[in-house]
Backbone bond lengths (Angstrom), bond angles and torsions (degrees), N, CA, C in turn:
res aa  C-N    CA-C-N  psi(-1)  N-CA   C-N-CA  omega(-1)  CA-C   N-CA-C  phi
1 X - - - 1.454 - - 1.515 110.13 -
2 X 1.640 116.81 140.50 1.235 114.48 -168.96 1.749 95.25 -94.73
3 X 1.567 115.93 148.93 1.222 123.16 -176.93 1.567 101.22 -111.01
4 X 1.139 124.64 -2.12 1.888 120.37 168.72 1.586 93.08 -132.94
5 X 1.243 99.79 157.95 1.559 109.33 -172.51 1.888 90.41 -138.95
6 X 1.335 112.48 118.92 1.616 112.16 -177.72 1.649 94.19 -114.08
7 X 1.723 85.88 125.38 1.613 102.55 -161.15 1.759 82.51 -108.50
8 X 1.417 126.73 130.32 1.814 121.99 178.11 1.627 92.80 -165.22
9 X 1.277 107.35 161.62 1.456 133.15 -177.42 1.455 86.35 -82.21
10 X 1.733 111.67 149.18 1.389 134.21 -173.80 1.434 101.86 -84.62
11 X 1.492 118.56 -2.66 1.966 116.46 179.36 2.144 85.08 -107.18
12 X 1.374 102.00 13.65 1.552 74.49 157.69 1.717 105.97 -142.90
13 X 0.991 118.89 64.50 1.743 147.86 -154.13 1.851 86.73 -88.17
14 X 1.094 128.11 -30.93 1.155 133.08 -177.46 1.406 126.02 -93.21
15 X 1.406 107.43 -40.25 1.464 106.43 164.23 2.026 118.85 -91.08
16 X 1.465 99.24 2.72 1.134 109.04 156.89 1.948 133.53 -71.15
17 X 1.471 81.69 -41.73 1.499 101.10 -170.57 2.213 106.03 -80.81
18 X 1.448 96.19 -28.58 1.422 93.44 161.50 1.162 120.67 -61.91
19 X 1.279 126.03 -66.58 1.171 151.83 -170.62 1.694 96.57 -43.71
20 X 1.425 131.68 -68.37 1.268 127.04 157.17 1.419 120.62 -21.09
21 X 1.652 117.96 -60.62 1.103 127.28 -166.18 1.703 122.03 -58.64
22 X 1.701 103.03 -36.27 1.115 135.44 -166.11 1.438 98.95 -78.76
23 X 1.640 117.12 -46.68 1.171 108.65 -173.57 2.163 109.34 -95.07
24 X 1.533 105.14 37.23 1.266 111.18 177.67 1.529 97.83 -111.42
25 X 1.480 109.68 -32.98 1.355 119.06 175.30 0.961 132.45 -60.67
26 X 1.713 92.81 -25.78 2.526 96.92 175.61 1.151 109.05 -119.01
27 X 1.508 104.46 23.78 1.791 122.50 153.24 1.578 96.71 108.78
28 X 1.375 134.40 -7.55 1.471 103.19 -174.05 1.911 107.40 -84.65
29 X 1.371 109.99 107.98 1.533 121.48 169.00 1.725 114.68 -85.37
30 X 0.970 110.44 3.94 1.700 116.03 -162.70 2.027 95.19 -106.51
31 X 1.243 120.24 48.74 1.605 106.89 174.27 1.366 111.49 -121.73
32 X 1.086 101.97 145.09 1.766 104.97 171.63 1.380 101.71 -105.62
33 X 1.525 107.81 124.06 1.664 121.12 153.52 1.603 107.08 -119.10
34 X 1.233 109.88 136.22 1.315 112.77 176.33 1.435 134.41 -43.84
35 X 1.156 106.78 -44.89 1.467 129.90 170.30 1.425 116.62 -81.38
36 X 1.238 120.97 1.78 1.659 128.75 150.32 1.685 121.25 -35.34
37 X 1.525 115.02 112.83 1.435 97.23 -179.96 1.511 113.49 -45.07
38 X 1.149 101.60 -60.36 1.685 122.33 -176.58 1.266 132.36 -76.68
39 X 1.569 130.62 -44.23 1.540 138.99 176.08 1.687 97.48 -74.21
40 X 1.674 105.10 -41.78 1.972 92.19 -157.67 1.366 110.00 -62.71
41 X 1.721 98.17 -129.31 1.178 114.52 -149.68 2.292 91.11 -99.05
42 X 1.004 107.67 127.72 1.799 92.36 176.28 1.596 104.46 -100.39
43 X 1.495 92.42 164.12 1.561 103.02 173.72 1.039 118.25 -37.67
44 X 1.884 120.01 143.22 1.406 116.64 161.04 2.051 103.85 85.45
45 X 1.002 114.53 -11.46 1.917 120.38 -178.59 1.039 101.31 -95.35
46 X 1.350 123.31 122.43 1.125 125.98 167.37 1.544 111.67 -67.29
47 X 1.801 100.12 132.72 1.767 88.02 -158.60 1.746 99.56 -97.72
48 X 1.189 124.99 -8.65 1.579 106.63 164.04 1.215 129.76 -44.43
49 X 1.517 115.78 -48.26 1.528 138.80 -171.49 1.887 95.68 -69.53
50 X 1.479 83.76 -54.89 1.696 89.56 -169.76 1.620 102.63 -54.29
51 X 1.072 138.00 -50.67 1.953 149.54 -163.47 1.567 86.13 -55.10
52 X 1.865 113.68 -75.19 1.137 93.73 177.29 1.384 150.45 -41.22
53 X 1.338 113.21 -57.05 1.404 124.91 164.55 1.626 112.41 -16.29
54 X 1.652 102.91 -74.67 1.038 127.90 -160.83 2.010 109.68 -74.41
55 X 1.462 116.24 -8.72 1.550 134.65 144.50 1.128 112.28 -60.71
56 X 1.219 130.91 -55.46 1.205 147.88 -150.68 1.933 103.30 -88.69
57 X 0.942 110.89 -64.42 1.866 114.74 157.35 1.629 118.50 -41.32
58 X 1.189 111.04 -35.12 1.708 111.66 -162.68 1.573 92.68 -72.06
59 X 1.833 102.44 159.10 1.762 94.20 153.75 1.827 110.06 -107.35
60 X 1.206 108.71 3.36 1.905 92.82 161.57 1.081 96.17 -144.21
61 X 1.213 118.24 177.21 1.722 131.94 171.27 1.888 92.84 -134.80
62 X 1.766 87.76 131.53 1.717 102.85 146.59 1.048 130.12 -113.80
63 X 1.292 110.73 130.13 1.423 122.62 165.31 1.542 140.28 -86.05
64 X 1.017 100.97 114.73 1.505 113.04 -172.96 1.787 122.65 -71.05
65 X 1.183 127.35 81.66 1.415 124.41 -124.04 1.533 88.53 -111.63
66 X 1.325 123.09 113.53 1.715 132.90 168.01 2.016 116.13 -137.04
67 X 0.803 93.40 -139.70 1.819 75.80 -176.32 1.782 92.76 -113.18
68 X 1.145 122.26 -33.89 1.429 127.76 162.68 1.687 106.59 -34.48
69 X 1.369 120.22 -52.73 0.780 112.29 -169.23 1.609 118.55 -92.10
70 X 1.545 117.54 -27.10 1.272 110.84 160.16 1.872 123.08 -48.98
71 X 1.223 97.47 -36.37 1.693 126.48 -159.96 2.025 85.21 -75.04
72 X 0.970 127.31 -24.09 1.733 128.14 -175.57 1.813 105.81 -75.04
73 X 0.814 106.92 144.15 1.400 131.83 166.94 1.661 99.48 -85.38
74 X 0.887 110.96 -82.30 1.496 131.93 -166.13 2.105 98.47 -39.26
75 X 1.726 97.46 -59.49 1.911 88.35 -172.58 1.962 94.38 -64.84
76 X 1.339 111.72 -19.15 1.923 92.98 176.67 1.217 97.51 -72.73
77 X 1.252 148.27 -39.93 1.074 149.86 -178.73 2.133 125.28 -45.98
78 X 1.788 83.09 -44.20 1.565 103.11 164.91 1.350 122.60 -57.14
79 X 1.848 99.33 -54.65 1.268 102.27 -170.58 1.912 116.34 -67.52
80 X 1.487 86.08 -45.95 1.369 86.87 177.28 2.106 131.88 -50.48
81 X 1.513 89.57 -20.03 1.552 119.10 164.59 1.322 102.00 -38.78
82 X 1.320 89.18 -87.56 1.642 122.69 175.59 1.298 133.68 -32.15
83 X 1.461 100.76 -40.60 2.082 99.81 176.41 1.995 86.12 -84.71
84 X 0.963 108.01 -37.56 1.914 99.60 -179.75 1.328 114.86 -28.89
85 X 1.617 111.09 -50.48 1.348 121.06 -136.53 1.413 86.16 -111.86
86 X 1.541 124.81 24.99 1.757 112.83 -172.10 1.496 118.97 42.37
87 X 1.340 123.83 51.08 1.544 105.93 -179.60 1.994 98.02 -110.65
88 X 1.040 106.43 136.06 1.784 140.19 144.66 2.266 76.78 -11.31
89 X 0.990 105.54 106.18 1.806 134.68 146.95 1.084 123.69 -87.05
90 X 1.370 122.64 112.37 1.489 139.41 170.22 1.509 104.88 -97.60
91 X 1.539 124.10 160.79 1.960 106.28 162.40 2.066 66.10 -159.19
92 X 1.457 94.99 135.15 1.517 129.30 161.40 1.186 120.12 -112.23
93 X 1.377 150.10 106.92 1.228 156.82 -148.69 1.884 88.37 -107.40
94 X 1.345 112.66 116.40 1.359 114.65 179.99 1.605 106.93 -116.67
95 X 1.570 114.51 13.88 1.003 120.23 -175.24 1.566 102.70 -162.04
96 X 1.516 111.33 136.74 1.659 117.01 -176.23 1.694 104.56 -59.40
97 X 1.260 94.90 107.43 1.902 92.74 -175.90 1.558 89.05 -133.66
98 X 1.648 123.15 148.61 1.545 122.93 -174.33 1.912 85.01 -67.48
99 X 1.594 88.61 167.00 1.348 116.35 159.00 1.772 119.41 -53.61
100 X 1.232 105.36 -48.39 1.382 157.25 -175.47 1.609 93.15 -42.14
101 X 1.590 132.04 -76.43 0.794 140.24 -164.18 1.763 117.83 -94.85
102 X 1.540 100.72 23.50 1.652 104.01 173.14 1.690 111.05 -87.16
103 X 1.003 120.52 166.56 1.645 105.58 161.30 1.216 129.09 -77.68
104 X 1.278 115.86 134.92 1.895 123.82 -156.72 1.208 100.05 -62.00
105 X 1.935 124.90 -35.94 1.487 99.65 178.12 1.598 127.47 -72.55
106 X 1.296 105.94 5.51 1.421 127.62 -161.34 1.921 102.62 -91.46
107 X 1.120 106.59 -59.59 1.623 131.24 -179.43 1.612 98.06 -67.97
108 X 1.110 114.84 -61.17 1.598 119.16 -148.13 1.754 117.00 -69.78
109 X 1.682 102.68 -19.78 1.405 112.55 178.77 1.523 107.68 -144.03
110 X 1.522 119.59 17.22 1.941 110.64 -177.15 1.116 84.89 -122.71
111 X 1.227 122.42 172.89 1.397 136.31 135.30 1.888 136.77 -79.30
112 X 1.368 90.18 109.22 1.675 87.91 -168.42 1.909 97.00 -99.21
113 X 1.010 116.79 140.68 1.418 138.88 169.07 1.569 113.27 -110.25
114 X 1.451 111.70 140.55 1.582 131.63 -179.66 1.654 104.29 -96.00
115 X 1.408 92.11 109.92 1.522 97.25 169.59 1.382 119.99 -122.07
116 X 1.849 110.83 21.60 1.539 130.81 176.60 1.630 100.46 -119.83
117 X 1.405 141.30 21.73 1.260 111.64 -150.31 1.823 70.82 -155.74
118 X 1.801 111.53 132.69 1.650 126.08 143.46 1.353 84.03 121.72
119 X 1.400 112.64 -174.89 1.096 131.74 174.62 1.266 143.87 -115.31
120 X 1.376 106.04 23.10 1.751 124.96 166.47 1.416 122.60 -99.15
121 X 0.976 119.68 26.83 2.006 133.54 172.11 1.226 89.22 -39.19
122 X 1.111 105.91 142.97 1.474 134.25 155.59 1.790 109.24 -128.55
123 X 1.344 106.05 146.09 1.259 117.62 176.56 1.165 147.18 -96.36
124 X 1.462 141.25 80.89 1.206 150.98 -156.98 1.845 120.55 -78.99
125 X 1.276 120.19 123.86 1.277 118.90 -179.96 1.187 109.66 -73.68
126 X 1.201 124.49 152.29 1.646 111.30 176.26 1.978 95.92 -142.87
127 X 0.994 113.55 160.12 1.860 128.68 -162.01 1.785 78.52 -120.18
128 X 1.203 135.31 143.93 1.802 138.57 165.59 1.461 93.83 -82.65
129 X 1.109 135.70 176.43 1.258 135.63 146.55 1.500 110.19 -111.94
130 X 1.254 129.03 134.32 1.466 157.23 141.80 1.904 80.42 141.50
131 X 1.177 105.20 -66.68 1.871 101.22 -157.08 1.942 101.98 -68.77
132 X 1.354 121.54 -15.51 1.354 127.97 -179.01 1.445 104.63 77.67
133 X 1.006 139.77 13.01 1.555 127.71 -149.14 1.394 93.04 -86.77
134 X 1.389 102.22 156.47 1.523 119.69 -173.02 1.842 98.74 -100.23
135 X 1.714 85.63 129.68 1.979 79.52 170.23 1.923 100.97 -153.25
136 X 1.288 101.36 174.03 1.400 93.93 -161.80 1.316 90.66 -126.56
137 X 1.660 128.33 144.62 1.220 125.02 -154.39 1.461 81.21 -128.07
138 X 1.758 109.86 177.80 1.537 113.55 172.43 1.611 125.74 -152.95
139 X 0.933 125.52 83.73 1.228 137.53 -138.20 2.016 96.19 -110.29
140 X 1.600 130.11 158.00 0.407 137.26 155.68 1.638 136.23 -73.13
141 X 1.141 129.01 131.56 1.391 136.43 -175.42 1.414 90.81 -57.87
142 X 1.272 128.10 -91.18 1.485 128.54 -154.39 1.391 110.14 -59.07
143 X 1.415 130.27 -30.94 1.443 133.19 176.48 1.486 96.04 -60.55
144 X 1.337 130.09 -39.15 1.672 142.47 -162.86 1.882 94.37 -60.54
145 X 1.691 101.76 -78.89 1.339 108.23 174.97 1.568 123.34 -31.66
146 X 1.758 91.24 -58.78 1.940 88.31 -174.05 1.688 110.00 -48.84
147 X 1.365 121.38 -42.66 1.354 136.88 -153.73 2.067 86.15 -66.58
148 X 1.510 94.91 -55.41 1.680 94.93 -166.94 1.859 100.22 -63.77
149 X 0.893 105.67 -23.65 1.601 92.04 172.42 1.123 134.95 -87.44
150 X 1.151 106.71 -5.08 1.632 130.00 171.05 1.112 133.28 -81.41
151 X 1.600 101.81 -37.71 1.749 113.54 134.57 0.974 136.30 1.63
152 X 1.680 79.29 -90.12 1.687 110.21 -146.20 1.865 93.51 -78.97
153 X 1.973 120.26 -22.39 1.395 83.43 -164.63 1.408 105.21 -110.17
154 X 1.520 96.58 26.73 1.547 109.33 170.87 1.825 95.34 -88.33
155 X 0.844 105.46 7.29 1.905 102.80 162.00 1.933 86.10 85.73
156 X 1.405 133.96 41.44 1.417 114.86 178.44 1.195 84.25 -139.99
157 X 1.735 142.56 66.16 1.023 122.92 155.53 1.601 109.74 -89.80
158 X 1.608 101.53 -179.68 1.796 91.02 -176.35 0.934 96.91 -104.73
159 X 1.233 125.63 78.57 1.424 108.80 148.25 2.211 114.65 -116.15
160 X 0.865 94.62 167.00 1.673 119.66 -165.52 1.038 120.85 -96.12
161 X 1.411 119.84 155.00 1.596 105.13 154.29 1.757 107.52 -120.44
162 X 1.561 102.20 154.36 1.464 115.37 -142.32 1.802 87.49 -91.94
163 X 1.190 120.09 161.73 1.307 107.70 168.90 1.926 97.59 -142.04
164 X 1.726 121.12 145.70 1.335 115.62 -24.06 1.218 109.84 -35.68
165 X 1.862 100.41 -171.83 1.534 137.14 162.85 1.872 82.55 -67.39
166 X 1.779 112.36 151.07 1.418 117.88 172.33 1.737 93.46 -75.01
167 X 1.396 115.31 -46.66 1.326 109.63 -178.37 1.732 132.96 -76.74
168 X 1.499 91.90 23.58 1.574 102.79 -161.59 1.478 106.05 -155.55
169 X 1.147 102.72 36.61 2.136 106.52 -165.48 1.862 98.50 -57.59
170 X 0.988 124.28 -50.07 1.036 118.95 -175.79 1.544 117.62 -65.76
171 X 1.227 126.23 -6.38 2.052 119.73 157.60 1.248 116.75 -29.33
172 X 0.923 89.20 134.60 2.078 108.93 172.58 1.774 86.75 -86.31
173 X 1.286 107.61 147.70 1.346 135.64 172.16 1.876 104.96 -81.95
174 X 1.140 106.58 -55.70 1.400 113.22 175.75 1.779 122.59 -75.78
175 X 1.164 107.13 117.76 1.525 99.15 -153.36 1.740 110.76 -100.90
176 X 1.538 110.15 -12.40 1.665 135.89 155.79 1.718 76.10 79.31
177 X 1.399 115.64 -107.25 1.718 116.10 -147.96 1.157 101.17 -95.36
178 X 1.320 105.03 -20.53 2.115 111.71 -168.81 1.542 84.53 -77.71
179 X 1.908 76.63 156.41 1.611 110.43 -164.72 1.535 89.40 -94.57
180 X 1.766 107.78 158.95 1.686 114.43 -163.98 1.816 86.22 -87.67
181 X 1.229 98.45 154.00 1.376 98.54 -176.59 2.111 100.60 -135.72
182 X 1.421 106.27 -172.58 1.737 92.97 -164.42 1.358 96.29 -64.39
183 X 1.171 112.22 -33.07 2.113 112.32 -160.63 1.845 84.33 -40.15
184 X 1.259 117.06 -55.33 1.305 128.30 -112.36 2.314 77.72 -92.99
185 X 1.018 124.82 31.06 1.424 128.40 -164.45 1.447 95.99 -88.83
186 X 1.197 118.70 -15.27 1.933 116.42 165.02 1.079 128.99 -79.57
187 X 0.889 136.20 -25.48 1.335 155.50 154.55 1.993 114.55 -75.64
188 X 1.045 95.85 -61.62 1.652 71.52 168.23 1.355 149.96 -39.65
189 X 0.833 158.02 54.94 1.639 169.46 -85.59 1.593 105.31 173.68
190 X 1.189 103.85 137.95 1.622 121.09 168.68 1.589 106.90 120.82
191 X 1.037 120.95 8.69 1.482 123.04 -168.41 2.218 113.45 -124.58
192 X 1.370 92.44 -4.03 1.422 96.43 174.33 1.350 117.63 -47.16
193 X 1.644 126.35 -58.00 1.925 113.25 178.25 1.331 99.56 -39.62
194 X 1.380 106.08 -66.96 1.556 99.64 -155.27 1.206 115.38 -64.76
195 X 1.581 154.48 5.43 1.030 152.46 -150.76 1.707 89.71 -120.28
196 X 1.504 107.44 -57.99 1.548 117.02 164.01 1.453 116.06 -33.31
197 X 1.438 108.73 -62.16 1.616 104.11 -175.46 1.636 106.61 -59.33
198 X 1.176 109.03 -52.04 1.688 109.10 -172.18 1.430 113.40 -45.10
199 X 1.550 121.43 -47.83 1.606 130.38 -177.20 1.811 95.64 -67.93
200 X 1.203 117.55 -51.65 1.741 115.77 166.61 1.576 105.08 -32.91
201 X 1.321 121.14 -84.02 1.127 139.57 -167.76 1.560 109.40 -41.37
202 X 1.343 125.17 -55.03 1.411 145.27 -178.32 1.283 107.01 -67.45
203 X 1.836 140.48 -21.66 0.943 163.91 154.36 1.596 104.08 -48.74
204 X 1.266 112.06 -68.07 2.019 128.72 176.91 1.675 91.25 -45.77
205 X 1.111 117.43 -63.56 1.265 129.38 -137.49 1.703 94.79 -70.01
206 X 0.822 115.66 -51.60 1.582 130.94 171.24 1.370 127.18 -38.05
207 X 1.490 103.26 -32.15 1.528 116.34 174.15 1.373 112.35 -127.35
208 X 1.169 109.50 19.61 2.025 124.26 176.54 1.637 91.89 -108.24
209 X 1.186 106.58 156.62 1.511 131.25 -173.19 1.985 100.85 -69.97
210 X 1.222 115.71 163.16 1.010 126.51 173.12 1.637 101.42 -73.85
211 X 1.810 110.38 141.27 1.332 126.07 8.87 1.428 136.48 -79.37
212 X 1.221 123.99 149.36 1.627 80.64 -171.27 1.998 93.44 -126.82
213 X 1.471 95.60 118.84 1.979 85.17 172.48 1.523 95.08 -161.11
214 X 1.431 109.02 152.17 1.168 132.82 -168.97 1.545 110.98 -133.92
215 X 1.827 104.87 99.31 1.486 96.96 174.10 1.651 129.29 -80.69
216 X 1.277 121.05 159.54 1.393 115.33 -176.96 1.615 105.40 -117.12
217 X 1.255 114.31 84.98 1.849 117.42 -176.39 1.708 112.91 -66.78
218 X 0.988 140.29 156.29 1.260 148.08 145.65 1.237 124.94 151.91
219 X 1.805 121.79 150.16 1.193 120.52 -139.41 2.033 94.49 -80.42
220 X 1.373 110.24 166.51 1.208 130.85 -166.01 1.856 102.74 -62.08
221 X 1.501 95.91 122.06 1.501 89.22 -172.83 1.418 114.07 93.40
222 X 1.280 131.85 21.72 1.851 147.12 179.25 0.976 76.38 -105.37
223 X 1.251 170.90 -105.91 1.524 146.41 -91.27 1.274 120.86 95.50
224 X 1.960 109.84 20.38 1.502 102.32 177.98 1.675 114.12 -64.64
């Protein structure tokens, strides 16, 4: 399951595919871009169903914000997905666009970061995928940082848990009657949608009127 979802206009396929790349480099491997050989959308899938889905699974979406992409139906279409479904809002300005002309639900409660604006660019190679073409993208250093910190203290940094425990190398993985305990947080796996939807859901609930409660059903031993 992908944990960032990069929502961008197809005339910016290049500063998309950095931006991926960049964020493989300070460990986040969990993103869906469409044009991914491997994570996106594959031959023959219908990619509407597929975009959603794969909106709908993530716990944030970034947006790759240029006039291409204001000028889209389809990324309003994303975003508008996205505030639906309560998900964690990113907005990256990859192009000098006013404040002025972002969308108010976008500005007024996310955090948007400038990664077109100052004078510390740094330069990223980027490979296209299907045609391979080589292009060089240019992104700001400090827009880079703010963005990576925005992340991480939105609770989505990458980090893992190691399996064994360092203080426990010898754990059995299989725990038979014993209850899973934190050591045991490497091995737990298979429960990400649903954990996603619940923090989604608990997200609505937070800014919806009273009452506000969220039950968690399932039989003894599901993994609530």
């Amino acid at each position: 399951m992908s944990r960032l979802f990069i929502s961008h206009s197809s005339a910016n396929n290049a500063e998309a595919v950095a931006i991926r790349d960049w964020l493989a480099s300070e460990g986040w491997n969990e993103v869906f871009l469409d044009v991914d050989a491997e994570r996106g959308i594959s031959a023959g899938e219908r990619w509407e169903r597929a975009l959603n889905e794969a909106a709908s699974r993530c716990e944030a979406v970034l947006f790759l914000i240029s006039q291409n992409w204001l000028d889209s139906r389809w990324c309003l279409k994303e975003f508008n997905l996205a505030r639906k479904l309560n998900k964690r809002l990113f907005g990256a300005l990859i192009e000098p666009i006013p404040i002025e002309r972002l969308p108010a639900d976008l500005t007024g409660a996310w955090q948007v970061v400038d990664l077109a604006s100052g004078q510390d660019h740094t330069m990223l190679r980027v490979i296209l995928p299907r045609s391979h073409e080589e292009c060089h993208v240019t992104f700001s250093k400090e827009g880079l940082t703010r963005l990576r910190s925005g992340l991480a203290k939105a609770g989505l940094d990458p980090k893992f848990f190691a399996w064994p425990p360092p203080d426990d190398p010898g754990r059995p993985p299989y725990r038979g009657l014993k209850p899973l305990e934190a050591e045991d947080a490497g091995i737990f796996f298979g429960r990400d949608a649903p954990i996603v939807e619940a923090l989604d859901t608990l997200r609505g609930l937070r800014d919806g009127a009273a009452p506000r409660l969220l039950a968690i059903l399932g039989a003894w031993g599901a993994g609530k």
